[in-house]
Every structure is written in C-alpha cells, then in structure tokens.
C-alpha positions in Angstrom: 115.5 29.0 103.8 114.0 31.7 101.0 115.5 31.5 97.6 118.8 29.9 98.7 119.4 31.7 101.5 119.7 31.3 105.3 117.5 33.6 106.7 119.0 34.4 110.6 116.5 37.5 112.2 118.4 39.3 115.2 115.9 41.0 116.6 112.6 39.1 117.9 110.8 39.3 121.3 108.6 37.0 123.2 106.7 37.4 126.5 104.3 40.2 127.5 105.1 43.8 127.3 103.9 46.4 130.3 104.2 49.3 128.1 102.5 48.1 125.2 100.2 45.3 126.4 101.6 43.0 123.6 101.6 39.5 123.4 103.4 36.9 122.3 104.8 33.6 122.6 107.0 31.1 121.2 104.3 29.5 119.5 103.8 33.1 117.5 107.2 33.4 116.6 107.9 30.2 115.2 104.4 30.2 113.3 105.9 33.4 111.9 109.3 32.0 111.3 108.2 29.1 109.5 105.6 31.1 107.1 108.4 33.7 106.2 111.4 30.9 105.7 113.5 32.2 108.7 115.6 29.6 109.8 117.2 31.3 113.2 116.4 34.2 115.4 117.4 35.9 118.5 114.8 36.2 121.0 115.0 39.4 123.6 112.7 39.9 125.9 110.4 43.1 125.8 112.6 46.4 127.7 109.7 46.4 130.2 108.6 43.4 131.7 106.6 42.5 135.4 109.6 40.1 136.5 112.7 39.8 134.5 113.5 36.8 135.7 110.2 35.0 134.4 110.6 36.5 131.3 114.4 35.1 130.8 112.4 31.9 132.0 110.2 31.8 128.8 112.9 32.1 126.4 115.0 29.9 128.0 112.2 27.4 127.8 111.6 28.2 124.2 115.3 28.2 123.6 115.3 24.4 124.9 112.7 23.2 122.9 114.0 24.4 120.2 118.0 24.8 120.0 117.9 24.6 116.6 115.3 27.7 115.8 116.4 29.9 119.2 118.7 32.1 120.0 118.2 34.0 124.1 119.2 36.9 124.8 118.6 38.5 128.3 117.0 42.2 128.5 117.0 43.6 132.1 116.6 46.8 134.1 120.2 48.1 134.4 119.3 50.2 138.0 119.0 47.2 140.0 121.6 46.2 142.3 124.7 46.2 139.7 125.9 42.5 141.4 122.4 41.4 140.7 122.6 42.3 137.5 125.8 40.9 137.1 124.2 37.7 138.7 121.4 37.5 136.5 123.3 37.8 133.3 125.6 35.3 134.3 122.7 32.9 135.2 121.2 33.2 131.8 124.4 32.3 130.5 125.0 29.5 132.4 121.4 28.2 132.4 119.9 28.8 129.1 123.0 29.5 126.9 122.4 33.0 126.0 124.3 34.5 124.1 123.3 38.2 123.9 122.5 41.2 126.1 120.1 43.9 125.2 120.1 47.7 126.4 117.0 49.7 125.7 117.4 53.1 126.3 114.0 54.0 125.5 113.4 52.4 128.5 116.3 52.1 130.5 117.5 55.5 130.4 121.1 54.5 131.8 124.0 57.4 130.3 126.8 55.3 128.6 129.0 57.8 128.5 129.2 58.1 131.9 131.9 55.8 133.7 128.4 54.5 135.8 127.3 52.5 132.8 130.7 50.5 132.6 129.2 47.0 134.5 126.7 47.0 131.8 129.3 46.3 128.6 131.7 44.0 131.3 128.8 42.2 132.1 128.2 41.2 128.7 131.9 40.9 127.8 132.8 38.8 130.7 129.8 36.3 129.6 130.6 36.1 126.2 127.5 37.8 125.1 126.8 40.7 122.2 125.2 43.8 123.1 122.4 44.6 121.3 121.3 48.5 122.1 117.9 50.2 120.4 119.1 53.4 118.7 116.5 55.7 117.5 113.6 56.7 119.5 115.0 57.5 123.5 117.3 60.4 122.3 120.1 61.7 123.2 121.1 57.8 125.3 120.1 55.6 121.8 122.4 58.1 119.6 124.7 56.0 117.7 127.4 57.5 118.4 126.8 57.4 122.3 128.1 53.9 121.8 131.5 54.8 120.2 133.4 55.8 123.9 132.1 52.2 124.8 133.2 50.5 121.7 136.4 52.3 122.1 137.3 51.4 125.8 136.1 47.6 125.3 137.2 46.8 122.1 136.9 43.2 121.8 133.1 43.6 123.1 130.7 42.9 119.7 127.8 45.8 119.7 125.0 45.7 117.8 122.7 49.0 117.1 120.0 48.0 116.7 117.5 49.6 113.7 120.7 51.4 112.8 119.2 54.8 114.1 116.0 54.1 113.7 113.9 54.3 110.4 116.3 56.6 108.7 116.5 59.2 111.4 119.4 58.9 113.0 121.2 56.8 109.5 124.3 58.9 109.3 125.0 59.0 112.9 124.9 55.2 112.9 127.3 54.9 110.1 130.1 57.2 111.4 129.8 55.1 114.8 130.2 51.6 112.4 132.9 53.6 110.6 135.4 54.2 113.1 134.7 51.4 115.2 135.0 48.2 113.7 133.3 46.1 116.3 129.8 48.1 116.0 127.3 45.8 113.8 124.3 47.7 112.6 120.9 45.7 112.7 119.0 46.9 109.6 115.2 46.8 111.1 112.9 50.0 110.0 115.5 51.0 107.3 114.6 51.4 103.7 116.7 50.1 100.7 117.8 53.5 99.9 119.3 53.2 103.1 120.5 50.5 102.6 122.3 50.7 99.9 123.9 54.1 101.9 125.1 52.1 104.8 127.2 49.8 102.0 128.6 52.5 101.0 130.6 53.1 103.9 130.0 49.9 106.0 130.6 46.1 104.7 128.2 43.7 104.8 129.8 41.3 107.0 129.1 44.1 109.9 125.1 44.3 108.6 122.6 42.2 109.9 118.5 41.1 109.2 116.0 42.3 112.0 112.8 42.3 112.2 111.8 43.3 116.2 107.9 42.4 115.7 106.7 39.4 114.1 104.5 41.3 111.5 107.3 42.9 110.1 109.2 39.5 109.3 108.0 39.3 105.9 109.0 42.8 104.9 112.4 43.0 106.5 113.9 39.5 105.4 112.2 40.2 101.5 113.9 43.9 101.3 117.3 42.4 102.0 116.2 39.3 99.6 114.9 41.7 96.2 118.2 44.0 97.1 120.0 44.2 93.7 123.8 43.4 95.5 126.2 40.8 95.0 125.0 37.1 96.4 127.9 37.1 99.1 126.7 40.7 100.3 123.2 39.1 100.7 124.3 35.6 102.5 126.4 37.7 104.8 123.3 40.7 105.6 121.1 37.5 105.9 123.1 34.7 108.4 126.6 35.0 108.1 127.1 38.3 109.8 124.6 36.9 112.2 126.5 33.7 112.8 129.8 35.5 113.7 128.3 37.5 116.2 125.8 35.3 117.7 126.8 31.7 116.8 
C-alpha cells in the first residue's frame, strides 16, 4: 500500500535476458516491490530467453512462494511448432496458474493481421489468459492499432498494450485502438502525465492500468499515477482495480 492505495504493477520481468544481458530475480523484484509499496505484479518473462520453458519455471516457482505478491504470465516464441505453443501455454496454465500471455513484437515479429497469427489470441483465449502486447518500438507489428482486427474478431479476449505506444510516440494511435474497442486496456509504462491526462480524455480509467516493465522504474511509474490530480476512484481503478478485472 502507498497513501491508501493498492498498488497492482502489470508489467514486471524476471529471469535473464539474451538480448540485453539483464538480470533479475524474484528476490529483486520483491526487494523492489516492498520498498516502492507495490502490493501485486504480473511477472513476464524477458521476449528473448535461452529456454522458454526454464524461464516459465522460475516464475512459476516465484509465483508459488509467493501467491499472494505474484502474478505469471508466459512469454514465448510464437514460430515454434503452433501445437507446442498451444501445449506450452496450456501447461503454464494448468501448472503455475498463469493468467496472462505476452506478445513482443520487437522480438517476435509475428504479423497479427495476418490470419497466420490467429493461434496466438485462441491460445490465450481458450486458457483464460490476457494478452499483454509491447507497442512502441518494433514498428509497424507493435502499432496499436494492428491489434484492433484481433480485438474485433475475438471479442471477449482482454488485450492489453502495453506502454500505450510507447513513451508518447505512438499515444494517439493507442487511443483510437482503446476507443473503438472496448476490450483493449492500455498499460501506462513510459507515458508522461500530460499523457496521461490525454488518454482520460478519451479512454476511462477502468480500461488504464500501472506498469512499470523494469524494476528501477517502479518508483516513478506507481508515484506519477499517485501525485496525478484526478478523482480518488480514477486513481484506485489506474492503480489495482483495472488490474484486478483483468488479471484477478
């Protein structure tokens, strides 16, 4: 808790990351966590990884220590065998309780427009899981608006953009996607409160979310939503409930 409030992050990682050499563990997180007053976050693993499976592992571990803290969500390469993808999603559902799915174009330069990328929103959809997709960097597949056709043809499938187009660039394209799809949630990470306070303009609260992707930006990202000069139940919903409704 900070100042009353639930603080819920979406958007954490554990595990080691091939592309950037990074580093970190549960331990880190929840060190993190603790100093900030976060009281729940979803853990992903980094979008490039040396075995996928090992890294769902490690969350799942972290998630069973601590069910209370942990949220897993499973990130894996979508060019794999698509009934091994299928397999492992379902496997971290089953297992560890996951409860989201996260698509990284950046990385995992799949084209979601194209009919090809269809086993990636059924296989979260038929486990129950969000989808969290990175929007920003990784144009033109993390556009915003590349995610409306899905949103559109699976519409009781919850997607989250992530960063909400990333820093500011891509900010109007993410709002039109929210705006005429109700079941796109934007993830606020890299966004200033001037942007902020743009997105409420045209999207409600209970569709915004807290993120803070890397542990030294937890501080920043939970405070901006916290010193934002908007009504109390605009905060409580930016800071857990949206999070909670989406997540669990």
């Amino acid at each position: 808790m900070k100042d009353d409030f639930f603080l819920y992050d979406t958007h954490t990682h554990i595990g080691l990351a091939r592309h950037s050499g990074r580093r970190q563990t549960a331990e880190q997180l929840l060190r993190e966590m603790d100093r900030c007053g976060v009281d729940r976050s979803v853990v992903i693993p980094f979008p490039v990884v040396e075995d996928y499976t090992a890294a769902h592992e490690e969350i799942g571990a972290a998630v069973a220590a601590h069910p209370d803290r942990l949220t897993g969500a499973a990130c894996l390469n979508p060019f794999i065998p698509e009934q091994s993808f299928r397999d492992e999603v379902r496997r971290c559902r089953e297992v560890h309780g996951f409860r989201a799915l996260k698509f990284q174009p950046q990385y995992q330069g799949l084209n979601t427009l194209s009919e090809r990328s269809n086993f990636l929103f059924e296989t979260a959809l038929e486990n129950r899981m969000a989808l969290i997709a990175h929007t920003g960097s990784g144009i033109p597949h993390a556009l915003p608006s590349v995610f409306m056709f899905a949103a559109r043809r699976y519409p009781e499938l919850k997607i989250v953009l992530a960063h909400c187009g990333g820093g500011g660039l891509l900010l109007a394209d993410a709002i039109v996607a929210a705006s005429f799809c109700p079941n796109i949630y934007l993830e606020l990470s890299t966004l200033m409160p001037n942007h902020i306070f743009e997105v409420l303009h045209h999207i409600p609260a209970d569709r915004l979310m807290a993120g803070s992707d890397l542990i030294e930006n937890t501080d920043v990202e939970m405070r901006k939503l916290l010193l934002l000069d908007v009504p109390v139940e605009q905060k409580q919903q930016m800071l857990s409930q949206t999070a909670f409704a989406v997540f669990g």
